[in-house]
Backbone as a ProteinNet text record, in pm:
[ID]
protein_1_A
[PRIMARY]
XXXXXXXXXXXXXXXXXXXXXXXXXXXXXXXXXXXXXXXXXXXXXXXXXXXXXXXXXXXXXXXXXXXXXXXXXXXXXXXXXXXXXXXXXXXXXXXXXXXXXXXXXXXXXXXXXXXXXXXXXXXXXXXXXXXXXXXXXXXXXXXXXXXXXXXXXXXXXXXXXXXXXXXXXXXXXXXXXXXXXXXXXXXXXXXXXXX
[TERTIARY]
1328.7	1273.2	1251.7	1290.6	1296.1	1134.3	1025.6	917.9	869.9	957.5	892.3	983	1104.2	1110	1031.7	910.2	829.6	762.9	762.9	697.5	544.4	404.8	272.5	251.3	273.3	200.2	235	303.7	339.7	336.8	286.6	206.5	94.3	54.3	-77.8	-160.2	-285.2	-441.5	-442.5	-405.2	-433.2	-428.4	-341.5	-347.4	-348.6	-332.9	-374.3	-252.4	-124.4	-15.9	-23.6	-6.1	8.8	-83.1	-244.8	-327.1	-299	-261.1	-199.3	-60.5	44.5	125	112.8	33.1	-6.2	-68.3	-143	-206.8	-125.6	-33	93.3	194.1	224.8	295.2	276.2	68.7	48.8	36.2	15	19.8	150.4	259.4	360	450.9	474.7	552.2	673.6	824.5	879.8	892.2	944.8	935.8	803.3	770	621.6	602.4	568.6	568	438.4	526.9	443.8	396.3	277.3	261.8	223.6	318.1	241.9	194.1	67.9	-66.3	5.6	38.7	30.3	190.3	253.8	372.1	377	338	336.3	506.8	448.7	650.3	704.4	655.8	764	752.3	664.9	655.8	611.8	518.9	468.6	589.7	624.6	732.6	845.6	864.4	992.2	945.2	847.3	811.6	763.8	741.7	707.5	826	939.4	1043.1	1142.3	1130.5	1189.9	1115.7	944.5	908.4	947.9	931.3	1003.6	1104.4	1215.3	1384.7	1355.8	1302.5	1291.2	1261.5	1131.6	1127.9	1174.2	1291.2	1352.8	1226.5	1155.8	1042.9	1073.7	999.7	1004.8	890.5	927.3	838.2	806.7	708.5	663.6	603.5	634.5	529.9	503.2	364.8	312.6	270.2	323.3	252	264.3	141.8	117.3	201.2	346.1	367.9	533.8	572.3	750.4	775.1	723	799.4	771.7	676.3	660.2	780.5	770	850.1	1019.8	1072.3	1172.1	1179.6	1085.6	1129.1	1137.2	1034.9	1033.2	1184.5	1221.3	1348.3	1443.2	1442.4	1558.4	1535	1418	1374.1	1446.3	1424.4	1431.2	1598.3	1679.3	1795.1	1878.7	1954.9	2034.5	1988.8	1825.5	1714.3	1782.9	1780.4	1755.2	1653.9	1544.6	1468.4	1306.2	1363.5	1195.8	1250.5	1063.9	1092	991	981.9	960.4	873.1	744.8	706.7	590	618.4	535.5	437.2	347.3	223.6	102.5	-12.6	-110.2	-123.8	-169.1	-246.1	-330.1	-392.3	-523.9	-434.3	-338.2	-270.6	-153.2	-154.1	-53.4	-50.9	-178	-221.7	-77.5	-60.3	58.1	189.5	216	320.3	360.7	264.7	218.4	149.2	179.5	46.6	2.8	-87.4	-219.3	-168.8	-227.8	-228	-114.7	18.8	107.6	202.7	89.1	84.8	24.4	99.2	99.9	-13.6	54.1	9.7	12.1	-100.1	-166.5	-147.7	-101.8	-129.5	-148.7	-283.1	-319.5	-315.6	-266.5	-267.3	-332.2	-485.1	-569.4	-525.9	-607.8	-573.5	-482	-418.2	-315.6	-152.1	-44.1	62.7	87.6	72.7	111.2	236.2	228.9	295.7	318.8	222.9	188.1	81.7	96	-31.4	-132.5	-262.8	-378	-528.1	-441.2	-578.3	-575.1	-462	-373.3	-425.3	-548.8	-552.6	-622.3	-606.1	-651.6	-806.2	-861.7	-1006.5	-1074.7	-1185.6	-1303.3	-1284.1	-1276.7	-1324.4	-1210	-1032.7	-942.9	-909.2	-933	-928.9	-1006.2	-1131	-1223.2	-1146.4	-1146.8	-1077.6	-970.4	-865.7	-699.9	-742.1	-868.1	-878	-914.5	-1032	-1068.4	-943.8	-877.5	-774.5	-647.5	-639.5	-580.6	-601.9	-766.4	-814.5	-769.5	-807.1	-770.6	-568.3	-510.8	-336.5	-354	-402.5	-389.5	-351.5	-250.8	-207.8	-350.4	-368.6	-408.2	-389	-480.5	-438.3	-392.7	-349.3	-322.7	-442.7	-413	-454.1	-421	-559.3	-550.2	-575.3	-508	-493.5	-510.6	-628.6	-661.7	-717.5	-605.4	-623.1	-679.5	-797.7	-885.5	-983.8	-942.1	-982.7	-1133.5	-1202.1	-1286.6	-1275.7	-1157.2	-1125.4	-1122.6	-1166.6	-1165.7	-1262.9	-1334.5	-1413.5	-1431.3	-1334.8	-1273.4	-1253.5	-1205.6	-1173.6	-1361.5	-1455.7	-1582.7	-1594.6	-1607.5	-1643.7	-1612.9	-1440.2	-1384.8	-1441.4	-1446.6	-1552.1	-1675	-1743.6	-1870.2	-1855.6	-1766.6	-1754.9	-1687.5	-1599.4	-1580.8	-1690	-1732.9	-1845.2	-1950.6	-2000.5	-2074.9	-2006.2	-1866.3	-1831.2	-1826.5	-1734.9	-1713.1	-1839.7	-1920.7	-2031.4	-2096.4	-2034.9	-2054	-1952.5	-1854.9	-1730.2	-1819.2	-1778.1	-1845.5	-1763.7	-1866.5	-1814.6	-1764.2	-1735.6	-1692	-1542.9	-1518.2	-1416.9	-1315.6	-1388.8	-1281.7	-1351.1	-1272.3	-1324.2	-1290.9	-1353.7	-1350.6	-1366.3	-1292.1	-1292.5	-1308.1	-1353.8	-1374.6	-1364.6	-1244.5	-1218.2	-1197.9	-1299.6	-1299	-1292.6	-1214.9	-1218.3	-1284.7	-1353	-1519.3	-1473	-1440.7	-1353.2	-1248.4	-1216.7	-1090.8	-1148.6	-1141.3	-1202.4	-1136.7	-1191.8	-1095.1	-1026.7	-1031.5	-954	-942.2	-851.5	-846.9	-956.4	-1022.2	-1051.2	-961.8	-932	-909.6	-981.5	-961	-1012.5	-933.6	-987.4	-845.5	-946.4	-864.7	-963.7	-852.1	-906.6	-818.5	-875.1	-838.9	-874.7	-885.5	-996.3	-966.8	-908.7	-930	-856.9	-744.5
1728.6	1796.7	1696.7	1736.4	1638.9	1642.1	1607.5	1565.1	1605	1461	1432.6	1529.3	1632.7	1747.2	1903.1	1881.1	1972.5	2039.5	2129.6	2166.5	2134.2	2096	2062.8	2169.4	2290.1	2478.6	2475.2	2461.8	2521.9	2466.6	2307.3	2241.7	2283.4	2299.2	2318.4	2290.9	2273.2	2221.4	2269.4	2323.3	2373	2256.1	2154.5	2040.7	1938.7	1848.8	1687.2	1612.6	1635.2	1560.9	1661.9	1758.1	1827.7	1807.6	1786.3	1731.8	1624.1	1475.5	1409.3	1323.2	1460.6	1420.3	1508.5	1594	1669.7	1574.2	1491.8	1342.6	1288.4	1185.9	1144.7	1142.9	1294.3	1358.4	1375.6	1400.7	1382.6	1257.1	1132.6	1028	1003.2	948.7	916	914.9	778.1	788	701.4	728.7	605.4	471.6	430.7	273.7	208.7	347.3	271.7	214.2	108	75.7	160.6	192.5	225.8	160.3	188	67.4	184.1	188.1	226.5	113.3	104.5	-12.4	14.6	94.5	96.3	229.2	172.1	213	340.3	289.2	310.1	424	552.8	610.7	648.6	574.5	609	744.2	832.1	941.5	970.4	869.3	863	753.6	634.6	574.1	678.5	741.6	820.5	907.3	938.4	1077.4	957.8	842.1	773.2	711.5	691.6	652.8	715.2	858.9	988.7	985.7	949.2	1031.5	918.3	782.2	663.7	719.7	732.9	750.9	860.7	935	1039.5	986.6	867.5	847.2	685.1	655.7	546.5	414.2	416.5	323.6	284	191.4	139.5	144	111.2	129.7	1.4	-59.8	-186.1	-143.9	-137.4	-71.6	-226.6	-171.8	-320.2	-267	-316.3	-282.6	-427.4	-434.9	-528.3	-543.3	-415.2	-388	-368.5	-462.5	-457.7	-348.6	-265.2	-123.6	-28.6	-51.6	32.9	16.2	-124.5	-145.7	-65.1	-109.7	-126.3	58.7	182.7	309.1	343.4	298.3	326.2	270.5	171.2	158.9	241	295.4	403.8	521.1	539.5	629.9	661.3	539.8	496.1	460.3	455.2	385.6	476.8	414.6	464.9	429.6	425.6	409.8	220.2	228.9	100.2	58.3	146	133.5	68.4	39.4	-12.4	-121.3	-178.8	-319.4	-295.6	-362.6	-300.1	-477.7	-503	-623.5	-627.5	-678.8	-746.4	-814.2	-707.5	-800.3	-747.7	-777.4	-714.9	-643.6	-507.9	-476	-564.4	-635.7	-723.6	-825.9	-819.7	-946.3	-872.4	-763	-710	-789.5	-795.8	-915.6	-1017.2	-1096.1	-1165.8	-1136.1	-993.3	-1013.2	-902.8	-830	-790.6	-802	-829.2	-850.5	-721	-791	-671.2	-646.7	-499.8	-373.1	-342.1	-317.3	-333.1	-210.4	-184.4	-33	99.3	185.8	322.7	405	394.6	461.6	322.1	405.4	304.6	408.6	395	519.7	457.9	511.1	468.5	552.5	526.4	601.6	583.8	552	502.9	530.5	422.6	490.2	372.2	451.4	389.5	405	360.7	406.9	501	620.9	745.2	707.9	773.9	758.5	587.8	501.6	325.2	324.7	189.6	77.9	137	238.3	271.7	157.2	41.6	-81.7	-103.8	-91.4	-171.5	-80.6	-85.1	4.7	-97.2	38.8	-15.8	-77	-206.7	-207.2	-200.1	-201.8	-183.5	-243.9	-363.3	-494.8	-581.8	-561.6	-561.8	-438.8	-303	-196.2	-232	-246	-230	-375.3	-485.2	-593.6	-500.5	-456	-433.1	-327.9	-227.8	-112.3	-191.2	-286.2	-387.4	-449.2	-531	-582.1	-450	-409.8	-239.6	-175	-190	-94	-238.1	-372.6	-477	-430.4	-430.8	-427.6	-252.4	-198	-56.6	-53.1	44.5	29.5	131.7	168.7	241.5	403.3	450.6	610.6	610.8	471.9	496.1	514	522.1	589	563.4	570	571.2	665.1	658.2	798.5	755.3	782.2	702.2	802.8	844.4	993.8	852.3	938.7	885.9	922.7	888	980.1	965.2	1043.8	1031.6	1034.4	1055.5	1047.6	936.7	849.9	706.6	637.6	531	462.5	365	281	216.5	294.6	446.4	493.4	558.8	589.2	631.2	521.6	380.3	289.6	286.2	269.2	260.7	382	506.8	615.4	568.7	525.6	488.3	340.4	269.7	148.6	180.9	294.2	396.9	442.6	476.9	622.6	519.7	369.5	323.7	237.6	216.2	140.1	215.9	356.1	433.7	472.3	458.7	488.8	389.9	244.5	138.5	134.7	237.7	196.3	261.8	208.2	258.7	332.1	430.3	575.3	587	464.8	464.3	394.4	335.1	314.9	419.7	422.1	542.7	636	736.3	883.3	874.6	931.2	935.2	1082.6	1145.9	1257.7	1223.8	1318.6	1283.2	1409.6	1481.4	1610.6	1574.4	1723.8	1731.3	1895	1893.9	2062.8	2057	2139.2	2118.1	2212.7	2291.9	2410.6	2408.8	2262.8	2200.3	2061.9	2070	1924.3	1861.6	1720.1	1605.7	1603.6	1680.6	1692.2	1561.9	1460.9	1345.1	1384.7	1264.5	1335.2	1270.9	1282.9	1261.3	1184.4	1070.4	977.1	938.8	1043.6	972.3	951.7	827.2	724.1	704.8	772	728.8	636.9	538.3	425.8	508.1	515.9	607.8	551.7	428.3	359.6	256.4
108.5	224.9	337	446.8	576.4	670.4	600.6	610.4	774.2	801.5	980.3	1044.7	1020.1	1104.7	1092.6	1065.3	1019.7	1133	1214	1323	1295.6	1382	1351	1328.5	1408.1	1376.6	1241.4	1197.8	1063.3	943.5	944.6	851.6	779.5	670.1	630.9	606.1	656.3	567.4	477.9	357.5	228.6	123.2	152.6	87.9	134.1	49.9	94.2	227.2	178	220.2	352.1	356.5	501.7	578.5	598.4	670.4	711	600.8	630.1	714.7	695.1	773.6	942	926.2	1058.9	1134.3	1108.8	1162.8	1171.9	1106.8	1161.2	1244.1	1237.4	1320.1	1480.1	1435.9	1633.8	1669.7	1617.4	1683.3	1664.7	1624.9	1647.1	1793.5	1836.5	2007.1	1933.6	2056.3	2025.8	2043.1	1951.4	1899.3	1827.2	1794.5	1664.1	1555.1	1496.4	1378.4	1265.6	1175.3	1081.4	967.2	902.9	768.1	667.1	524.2	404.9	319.2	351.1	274.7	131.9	49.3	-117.8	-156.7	-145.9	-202.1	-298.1	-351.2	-499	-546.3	-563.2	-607	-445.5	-329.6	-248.6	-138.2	-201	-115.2	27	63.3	159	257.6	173.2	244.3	299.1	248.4	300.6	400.3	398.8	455.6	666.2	648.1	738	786.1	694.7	746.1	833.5	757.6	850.7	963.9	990.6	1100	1199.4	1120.9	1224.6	1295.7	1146.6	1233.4	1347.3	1355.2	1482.7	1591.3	1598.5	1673.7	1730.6	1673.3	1665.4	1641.3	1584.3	1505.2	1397.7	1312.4	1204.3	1117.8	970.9	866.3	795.9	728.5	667.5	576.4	409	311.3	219	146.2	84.5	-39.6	-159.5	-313.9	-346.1	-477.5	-524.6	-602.4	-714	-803.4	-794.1	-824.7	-835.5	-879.7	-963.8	-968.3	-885.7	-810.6	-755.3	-594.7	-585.1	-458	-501.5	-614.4	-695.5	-645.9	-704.4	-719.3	-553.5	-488.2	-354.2	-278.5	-291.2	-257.8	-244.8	-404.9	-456.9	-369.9	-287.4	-279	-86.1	-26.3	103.3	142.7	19.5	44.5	144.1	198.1	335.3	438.8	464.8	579.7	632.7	731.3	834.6	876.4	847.6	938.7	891.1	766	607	585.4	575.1	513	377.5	282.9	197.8	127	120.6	89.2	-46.4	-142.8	-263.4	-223.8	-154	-99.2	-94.9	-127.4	-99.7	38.3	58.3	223	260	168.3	181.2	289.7	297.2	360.2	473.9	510.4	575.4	745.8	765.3	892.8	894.4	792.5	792.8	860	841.9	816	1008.3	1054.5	1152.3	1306.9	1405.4	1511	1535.2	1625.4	1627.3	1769.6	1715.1	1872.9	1842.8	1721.5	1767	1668.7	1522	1452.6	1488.9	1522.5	1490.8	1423.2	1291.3	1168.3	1035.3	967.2	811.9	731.5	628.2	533.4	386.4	351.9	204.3	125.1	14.6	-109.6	-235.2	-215	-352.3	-455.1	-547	-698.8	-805.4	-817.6	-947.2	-941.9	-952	-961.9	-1034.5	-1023.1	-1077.3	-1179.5	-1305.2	-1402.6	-1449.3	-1369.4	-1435.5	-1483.9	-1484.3	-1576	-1487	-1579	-1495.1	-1475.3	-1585.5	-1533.8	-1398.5	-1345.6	-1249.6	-1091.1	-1044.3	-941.7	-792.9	-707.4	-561.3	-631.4	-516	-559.5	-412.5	-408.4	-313	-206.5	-231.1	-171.7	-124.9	-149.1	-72.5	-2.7	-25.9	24.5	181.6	174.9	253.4	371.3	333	398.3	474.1	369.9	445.7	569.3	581.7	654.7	814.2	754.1	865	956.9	877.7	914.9	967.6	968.8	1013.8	1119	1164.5	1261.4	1351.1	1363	1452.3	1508.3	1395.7	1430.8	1518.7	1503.6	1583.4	1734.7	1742.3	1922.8	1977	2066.4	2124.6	2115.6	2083.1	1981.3	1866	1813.4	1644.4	1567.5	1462.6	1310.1	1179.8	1116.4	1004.9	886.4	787.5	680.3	555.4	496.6	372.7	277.2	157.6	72.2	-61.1	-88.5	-168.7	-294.7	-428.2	-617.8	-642.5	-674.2	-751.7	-886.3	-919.6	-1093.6	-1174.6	-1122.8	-1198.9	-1136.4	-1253.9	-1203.5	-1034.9	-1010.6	-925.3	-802	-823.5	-769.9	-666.8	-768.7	-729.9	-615.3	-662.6	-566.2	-469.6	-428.4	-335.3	-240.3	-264.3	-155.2	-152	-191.6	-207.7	-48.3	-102.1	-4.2	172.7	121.5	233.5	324.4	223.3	331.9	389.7	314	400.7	534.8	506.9	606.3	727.1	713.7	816.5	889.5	876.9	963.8	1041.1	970.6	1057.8	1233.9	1201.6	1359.3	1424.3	1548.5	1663.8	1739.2	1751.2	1776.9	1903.5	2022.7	2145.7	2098.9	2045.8	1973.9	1888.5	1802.6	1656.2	1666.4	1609.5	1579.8	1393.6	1369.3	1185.4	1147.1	1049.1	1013.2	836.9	751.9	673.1	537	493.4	453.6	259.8	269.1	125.1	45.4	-54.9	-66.2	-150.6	-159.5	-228.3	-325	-344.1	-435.2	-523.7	-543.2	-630.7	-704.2	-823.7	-897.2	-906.6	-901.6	-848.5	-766.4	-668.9	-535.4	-487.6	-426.6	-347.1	-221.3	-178.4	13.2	48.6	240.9	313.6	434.2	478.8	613	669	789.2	887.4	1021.9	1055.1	1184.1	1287.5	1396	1538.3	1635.7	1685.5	1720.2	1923.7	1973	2133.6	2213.5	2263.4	2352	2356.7
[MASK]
+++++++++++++++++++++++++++++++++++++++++++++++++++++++++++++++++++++++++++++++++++++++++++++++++++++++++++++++++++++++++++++++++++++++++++++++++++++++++++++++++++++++++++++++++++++++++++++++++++

């Protein structure tokens, strides 16, 4: 399915990924760089790479986890337009200047169908978001779908919800969505940087 040609009307809030890419979708201009912080199987890479190619932009994704880079590849192949790096987000600063991303998109958690020791933690999470809101152009954003189903996973919202209330509100706008009616539902945080 061709993701980034999705009209915004006709996207849905009913789930996670369509809120998500409906945010995407309205910030996106051309020649933007995009970053997927956590790889993991690729879905979100592709779906950012398409919305790149539309708008003749580029994509930069970062996993800690050779397989995960490895499936995401398979996933992206044909694309020109991804770079694809074995690196922590904790470190995406490196590889990036600032003012100069689009879109962030996180995908907490664990590599779906991997090693579940093997997950996002708090305390590079919380760093890479910092380091994130600094690289932001003007009207970009950030999109950070986030588990309560695992321990690690509790924290990381927990380290969330107190940070986000630290930005200043003349700065970012923060939204903060949860379906209260579905267990274990992921939330949603998405942060637009105003000026």
């Amino acid at each position: 399915m061709q993701y980034a040609n999705l009209d915004p009307m006709t996207v849905s809030f009913l789930n996670v990924q369509g809120l998500v890419r409906l945010f995407c979708s309205s910030i996106a201009q051309e020649h933007d760089l995009f970053i997927d912080a956590t790889v993991g199987n690729g879905h979100d890479t592709l779906f950012l790479t398409q919305l790149a190619q539309k708008h003749n932009g580029r994509v930069v994704g970062f996993d800690i986890q050779q397989k995960a880079i490895e499936t995401t590849k398979k996933k992206v192949e044909g694309f020109s337009n991804v770079s694809l790096i074995l690196d922590s987000h904790a470190n995406f600063d490196h590889y990036v200047q600032p003012e100069t991303v689009a879109l962030i998109v996180y995908n907490l958690g664990y590599l779906p169908h991997g090693e579940k020791s093997i997950t996002t933690q708090k305390n590079s999470t919380l760093l890479s978001i910092r380091l994130g809101l600094e690289l932001l152009r003007s009207k970009g954003g950030i999109a950070i779908i986030c588990y309560s189903g695992h321990p690690e996973g509790l924290n990381e919202i927990e380290g969330l919800k107190g940070f986000v209330h630290t930005l200043d509100s003349k700065k970012f706008c923060v939204t903060w969505t949860e379906w209260k009616n579905r267990t274990l539902c992921p939330s949603v945080v998405l942060i637009q940087r105003i000026h």
